[in-house]
N, C-alpha and C positions, 0 to 999 in steps of 0.2 A: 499616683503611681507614675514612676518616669518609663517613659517610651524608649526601651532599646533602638539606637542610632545603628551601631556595629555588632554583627553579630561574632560568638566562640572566636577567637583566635584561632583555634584549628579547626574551624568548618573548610575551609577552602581547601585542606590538604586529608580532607576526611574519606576515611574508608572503615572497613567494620571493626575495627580495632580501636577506634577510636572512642573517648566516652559519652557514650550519645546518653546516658541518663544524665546529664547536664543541660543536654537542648531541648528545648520545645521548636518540635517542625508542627507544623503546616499542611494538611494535604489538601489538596482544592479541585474537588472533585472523586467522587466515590464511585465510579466504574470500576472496572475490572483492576487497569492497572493502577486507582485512587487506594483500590482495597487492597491491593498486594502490597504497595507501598507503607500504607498505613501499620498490616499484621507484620512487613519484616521490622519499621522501625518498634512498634511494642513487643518485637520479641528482644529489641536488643535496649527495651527500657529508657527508652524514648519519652520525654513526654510528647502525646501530640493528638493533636485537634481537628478533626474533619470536617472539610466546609461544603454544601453543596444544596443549590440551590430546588433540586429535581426531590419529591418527597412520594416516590412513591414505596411499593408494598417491597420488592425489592432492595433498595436502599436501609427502608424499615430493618429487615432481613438483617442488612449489613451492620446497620447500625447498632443491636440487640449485640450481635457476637463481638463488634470493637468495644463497646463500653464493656462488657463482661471483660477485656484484657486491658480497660483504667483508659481507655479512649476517651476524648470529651467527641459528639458529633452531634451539628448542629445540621438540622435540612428544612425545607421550605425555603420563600420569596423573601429574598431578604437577607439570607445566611451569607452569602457573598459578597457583600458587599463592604464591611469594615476589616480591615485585618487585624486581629489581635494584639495586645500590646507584649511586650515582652517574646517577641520570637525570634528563633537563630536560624531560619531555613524554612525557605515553601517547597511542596513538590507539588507540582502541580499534572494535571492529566492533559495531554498534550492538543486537545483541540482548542485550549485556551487561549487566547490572545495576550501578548504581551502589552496592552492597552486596558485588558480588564481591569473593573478597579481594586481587586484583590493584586494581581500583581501590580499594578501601578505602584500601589502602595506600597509593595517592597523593594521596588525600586528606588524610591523616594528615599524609604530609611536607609538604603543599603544590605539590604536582604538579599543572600544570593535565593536563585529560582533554580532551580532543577527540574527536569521530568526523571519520572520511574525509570527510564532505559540508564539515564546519570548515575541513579541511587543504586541502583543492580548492581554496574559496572562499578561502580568505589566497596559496596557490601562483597563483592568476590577479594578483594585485595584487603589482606597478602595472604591468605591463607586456602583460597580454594582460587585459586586461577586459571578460566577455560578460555582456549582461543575463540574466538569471534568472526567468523565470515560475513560480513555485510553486503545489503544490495539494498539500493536507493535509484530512483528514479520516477518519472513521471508516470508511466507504465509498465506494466509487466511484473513489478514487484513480486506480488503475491506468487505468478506462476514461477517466476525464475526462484523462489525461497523452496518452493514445493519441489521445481525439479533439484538442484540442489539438498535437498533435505533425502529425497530418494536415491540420490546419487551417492551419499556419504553412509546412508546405508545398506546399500549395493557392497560398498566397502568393509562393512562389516564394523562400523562407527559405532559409538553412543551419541545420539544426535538429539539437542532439543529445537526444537525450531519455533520460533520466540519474535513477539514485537510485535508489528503492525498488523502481522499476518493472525494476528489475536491472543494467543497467550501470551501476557507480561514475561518479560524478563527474568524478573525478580521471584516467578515461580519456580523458572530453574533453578535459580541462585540457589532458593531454599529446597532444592526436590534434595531426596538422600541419594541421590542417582551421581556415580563419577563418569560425567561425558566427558566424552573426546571432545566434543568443537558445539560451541553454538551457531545454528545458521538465524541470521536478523534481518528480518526485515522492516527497514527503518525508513520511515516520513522523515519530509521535511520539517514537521511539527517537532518529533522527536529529536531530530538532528539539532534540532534550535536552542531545546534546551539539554544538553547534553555535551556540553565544551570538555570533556577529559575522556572520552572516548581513542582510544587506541588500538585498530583492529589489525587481524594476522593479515586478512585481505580485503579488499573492498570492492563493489562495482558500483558505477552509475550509468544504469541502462538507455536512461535518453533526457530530453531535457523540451518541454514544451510549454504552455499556458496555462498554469492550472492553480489553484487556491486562489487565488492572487487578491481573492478579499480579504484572507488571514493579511495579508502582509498589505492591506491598505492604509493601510499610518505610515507607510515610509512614504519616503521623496520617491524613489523608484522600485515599486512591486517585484518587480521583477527580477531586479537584481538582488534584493533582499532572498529573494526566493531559492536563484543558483548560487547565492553564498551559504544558504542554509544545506543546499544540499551536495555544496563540496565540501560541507564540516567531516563528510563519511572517510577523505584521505589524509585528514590530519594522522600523521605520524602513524601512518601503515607500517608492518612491520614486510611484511613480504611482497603484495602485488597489487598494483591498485588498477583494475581492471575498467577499460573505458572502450567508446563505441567507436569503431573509425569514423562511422558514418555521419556523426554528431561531434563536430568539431568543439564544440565546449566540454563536451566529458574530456577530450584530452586534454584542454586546456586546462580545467581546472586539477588534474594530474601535473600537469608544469608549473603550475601554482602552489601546487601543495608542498607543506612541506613536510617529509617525512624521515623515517626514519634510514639509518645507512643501510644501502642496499637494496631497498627496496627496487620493485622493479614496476616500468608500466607494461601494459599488457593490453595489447588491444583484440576485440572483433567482429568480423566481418563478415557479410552475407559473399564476401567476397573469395579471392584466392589469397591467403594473408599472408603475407610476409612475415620477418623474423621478428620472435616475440609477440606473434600474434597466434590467435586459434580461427579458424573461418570454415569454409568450403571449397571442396574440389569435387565437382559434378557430383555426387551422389553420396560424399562422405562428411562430415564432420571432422577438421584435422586438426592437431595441435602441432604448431612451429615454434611454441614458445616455452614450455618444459621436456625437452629433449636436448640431449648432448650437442648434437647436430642440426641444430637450426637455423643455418646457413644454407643450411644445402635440401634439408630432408624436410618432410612433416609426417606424424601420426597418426592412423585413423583410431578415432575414440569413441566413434559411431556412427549411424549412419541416418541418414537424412531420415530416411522411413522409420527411425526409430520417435520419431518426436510425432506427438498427438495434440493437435493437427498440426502437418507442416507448411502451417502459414510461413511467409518472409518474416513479420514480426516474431511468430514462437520459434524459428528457428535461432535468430537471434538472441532468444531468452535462453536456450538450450546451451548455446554456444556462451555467453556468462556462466553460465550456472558450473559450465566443463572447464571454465578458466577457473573459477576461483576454489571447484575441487582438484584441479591439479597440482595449482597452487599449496595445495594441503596435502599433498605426496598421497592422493588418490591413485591407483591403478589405472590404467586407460579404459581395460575391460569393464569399469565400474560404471565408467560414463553411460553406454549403450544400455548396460540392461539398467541402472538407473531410469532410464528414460525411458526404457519398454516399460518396466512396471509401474510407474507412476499414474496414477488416477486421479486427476484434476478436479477440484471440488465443483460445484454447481453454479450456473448463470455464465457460465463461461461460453459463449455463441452454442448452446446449448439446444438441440433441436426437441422443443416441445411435444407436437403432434404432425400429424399431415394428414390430411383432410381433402376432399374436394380439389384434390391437385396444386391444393395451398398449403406451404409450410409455415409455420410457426415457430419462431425462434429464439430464445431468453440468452439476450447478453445486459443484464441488468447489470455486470461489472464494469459495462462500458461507460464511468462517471465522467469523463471529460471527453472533448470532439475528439482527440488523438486516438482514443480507446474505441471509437464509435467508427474512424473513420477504419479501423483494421478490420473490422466485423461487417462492416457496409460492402469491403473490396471482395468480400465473399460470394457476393449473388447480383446478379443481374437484374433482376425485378423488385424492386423493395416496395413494400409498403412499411413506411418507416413511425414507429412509435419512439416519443422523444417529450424529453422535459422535465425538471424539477429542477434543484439550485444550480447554476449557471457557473456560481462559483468566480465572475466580474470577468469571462471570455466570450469569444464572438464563437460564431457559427458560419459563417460567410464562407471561410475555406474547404470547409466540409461538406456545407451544401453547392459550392462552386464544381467540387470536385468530381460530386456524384451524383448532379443534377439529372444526370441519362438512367440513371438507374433506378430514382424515382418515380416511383407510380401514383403515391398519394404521401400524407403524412397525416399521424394526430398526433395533438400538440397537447401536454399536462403538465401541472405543475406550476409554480412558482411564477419561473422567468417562461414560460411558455412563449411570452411573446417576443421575447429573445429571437427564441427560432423561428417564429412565424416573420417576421420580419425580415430575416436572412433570406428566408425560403422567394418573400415575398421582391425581393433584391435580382435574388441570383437562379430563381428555377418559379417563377411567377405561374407557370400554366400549370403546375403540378399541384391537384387539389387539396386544400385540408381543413382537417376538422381540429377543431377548438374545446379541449373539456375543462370547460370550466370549473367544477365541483374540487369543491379544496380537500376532500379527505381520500381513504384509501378505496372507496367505491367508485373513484374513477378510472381505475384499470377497467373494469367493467365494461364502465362507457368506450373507453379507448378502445376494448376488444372488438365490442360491436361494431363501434365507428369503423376500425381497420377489415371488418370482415365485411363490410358495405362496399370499402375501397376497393378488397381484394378480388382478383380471379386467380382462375389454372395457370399454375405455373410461378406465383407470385410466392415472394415470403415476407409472411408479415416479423419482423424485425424489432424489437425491444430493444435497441440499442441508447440508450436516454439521451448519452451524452452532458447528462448534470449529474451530481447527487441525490441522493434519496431520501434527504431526513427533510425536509418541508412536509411533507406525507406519511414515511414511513420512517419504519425503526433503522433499518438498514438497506443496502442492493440485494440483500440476500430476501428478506422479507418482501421485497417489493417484485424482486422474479419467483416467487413464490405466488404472491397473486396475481401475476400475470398467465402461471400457467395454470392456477384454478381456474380463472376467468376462461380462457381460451377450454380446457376442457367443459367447464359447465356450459358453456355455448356450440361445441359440438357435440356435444354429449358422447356416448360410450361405443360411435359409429368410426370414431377416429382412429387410424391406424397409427398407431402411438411405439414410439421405441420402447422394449423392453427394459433398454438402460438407456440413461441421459445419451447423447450423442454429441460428440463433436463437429461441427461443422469444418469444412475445412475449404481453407482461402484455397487460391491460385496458387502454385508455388513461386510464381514469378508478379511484382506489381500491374496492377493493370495499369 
């Protein structure tokens, strides 16, 4: 059998109208967005074939319902590793590396690669096309999707809110629902694979040290990293939204190239100037969709509107009000947008309080950037920390907030990452070591931290790595942090009613 070199002549210019019962795709990886990918191409008579190397009951699951719809799917050790002969297209699931030997290998032949968010975006054209509001960034993502999602609701939108933030894409595509706007939030993973992306507006919230093992096959990490995640203002259509404070988001707006008209849009925890949204003492203001912005600005909301009013979450707020203004949002939509918004869980999250010790789950805190917002919150830490490292230091973080250390314990992975640092730049600040590789070392950590701690102190879950060396997710993994902390105080805790936001200083310390 000869090995397809080139794939379809018209794969590259492919969208749902095209005849996909001619191609055999590829899906590489059965998660969420492997299997949304997989049911839209066999609804449009695809042939196609699921590779993935994870076999469990789940997958099983999946597996049962794609062969009932003429799926081929192969799972266990081993399944990933040749690629099929004869195929016009991989989709792959975005935590995959472009070094894998499945994609290697389509590279080699000339295989284009796609992720799900690609296939979505071509499967909406030409016949159901919704605008796309984008937000990419090292941090803040998920919150700035959520306030934005509440924001367009406030408006009295049809809003699906799609991507990183966990539902695929491609589930709107196919919902029987006609939204107004999709809000996305998009990785740098996805942004990678995803070259024909064209959104109404875009943000990118900041720019710092993070995956940078994904992107260890390049010459320069890093820079692989901020090209991937200025693919978000290729050919905007309306406003491509960047930080002032972070000179590279604008930059890579001056770099982009986009569409006519478009506009940049900056903001700032500051007083902003024209074309910007920011702050004036107590308001959230827009200077850059009004007639008059030259001269005037508009309040859209007001600082107390935002939960918590960290300097970082106001800056997420203050995105989220650019890129619905951008979308002929009403001003009034902004505020109560952001009044009613209800922030999902792990987010500096006050556990219990105890003995004059709080206890605090920001298990979203996966990189030192995310750690170090949640750190600038309290004065006494005892700080809980560690799992995948993800090829960043610690030094800065612990340089920063060495005074407000009272102890640490270290788990996970790269654990000694940060003992190291600790051991560098805040030497006399005690810690403990858990070495137990599974998820029974929250446990340990709880305990060790409650040895550490006294009155007054908070014990702090801020990891600062990822969570999958141990657990399923950051979600699962502030999940056993606050059983553990309950089962060690037991039922004498004075426990919030409802999750609780912690809230920074409003000004840096």
């Amino acid at each position: 059998m000869v090995v397809r070199t080139v794939s379809l002549d018209w794969i590259p210019s492919a969208d749902s109208s095209s005849p996909w019962h001619e191609a055999h795709v590829v899906v590489a990886g059965l998660g969420r967005s492997g299997f949304a990918a997989a049911d839209a191409l066999l609804e449009r008579h695809a042939r196609v074939t699921v590779l993935d190397d994870v076999d469990t009951e789940e997958n099983q699951e999946k597996r049962t319902l794609l062969e009932f719809l003429d799926a081929e799917v192969k799972l266990g050790r081993g399944s990933t590793a040749v690629l099929p002969q004869q195929v016009d297209l991989v989709v792959t699931s975005p935590g995959w590396r472009p070094v894998a030997p499945l994609l290697a290998q389509a590279a080699e032949r000339g295989i284009p690669v796609w992720g799900e968010t690609e296939l979505a975006w071509r499967f909406m054209h030409p016949g159901r096309v919704v605008p796309w509001l984008g937000i990419t960034g090292t941090n803040g993502k998920t919150t700035t999707t959520q306030m934005l999602d509440s924001i367009l609701r406030a408006a009295g939108l049809k809003v699906a809110c799609v991507g990183n933030i966990g539902r695929p894409v491609m589930e709107a595509v196919n919902d029987e629902v006609d939204y107004d706007v999709f809000c996305v939030e998009l990785s740098s993973f996805q942004l990678h694979y995803s070259p024909s992306l064209q959104l109404h507006s875009a943000a990118v919230l900041n720019l710092h040290d993070d995956h940078l093992e994904w992107y260890a096959h390049e010459p320069d990490p890093m820079a692989a990293y901020l090209a991937d995640k200025a693919r978000i203002y290729h050919m905007v259509a309306h406003s491509c939204v960047y930080n002032v404070a972070d000179r590279r988001t604008e930059q890579m707006v001056e770099d982009a190239e986009v569409t006519e008209g478009a506009r940049a849009i900056g903001f700032t925890l500051g007083i902003p100037g024209p074309s910007m949204v920011g702050v004036v003492e107590d308001l959230l203001v827009d200077r850059a969709f009004v007639e008059q912005r030259k001269t005037s600005a508009l309040e859209v909301a007001k600082v107390s509107d935002v939960h918590p009013p960290a300097p970082h979450n106001i800056e997420n707020a203050l995105a989220a009000a650019a890129l619905a203004r951008s979308f002929g949002v009403p001003p009034q939509a902004v505020g109560q947008g952001l009044r009613e918004l209800t922030l999902g869980g792990h987010r500096i999250q006050t556990v219990a309080r105890h003995d004059g010790i709080t206890w605090v789950d920001d298990s979203k805190a996966t990189n030192p950037h995310a750690a170090n917002s949640s750190m600038r919150a309290f004065d006494s830490i005892i700080w809980i920390a560690g799992g995948q490292a993800k090829g960043v230091t610690f030094d800065e973080l612990v340089e920063t907030h060495r005074d407000r250390l009272r102890g640490a314990v270290l788990l996970g992975v790269d654990r000694q990452v940060i003992a190291d640092a600790l051991g560098r730049h805040a030497p006399d600040v005690p810690v403990r070591v858990i070495d137990s590789g599974d998820t029974g070392a929250m446990v340990e950590a709880v305990q060790a931290a409650a040895e550490l701690a006294g009155p007054g102190d908070t014990v702090l879950l801020a990891p600062g790595c990822a969570s999958r060396d141990m657990w399923t997710g950051y979600d699962v993994r502030g999940d056993d942090f606050a059983a553990a902390v309950r089962q060690l105080i037991g039922q004498g805790a004075d426990r919030p009613e409802a999750p609780e936001q912690a809230q920074e200083p409003e000004q840096p310390s």
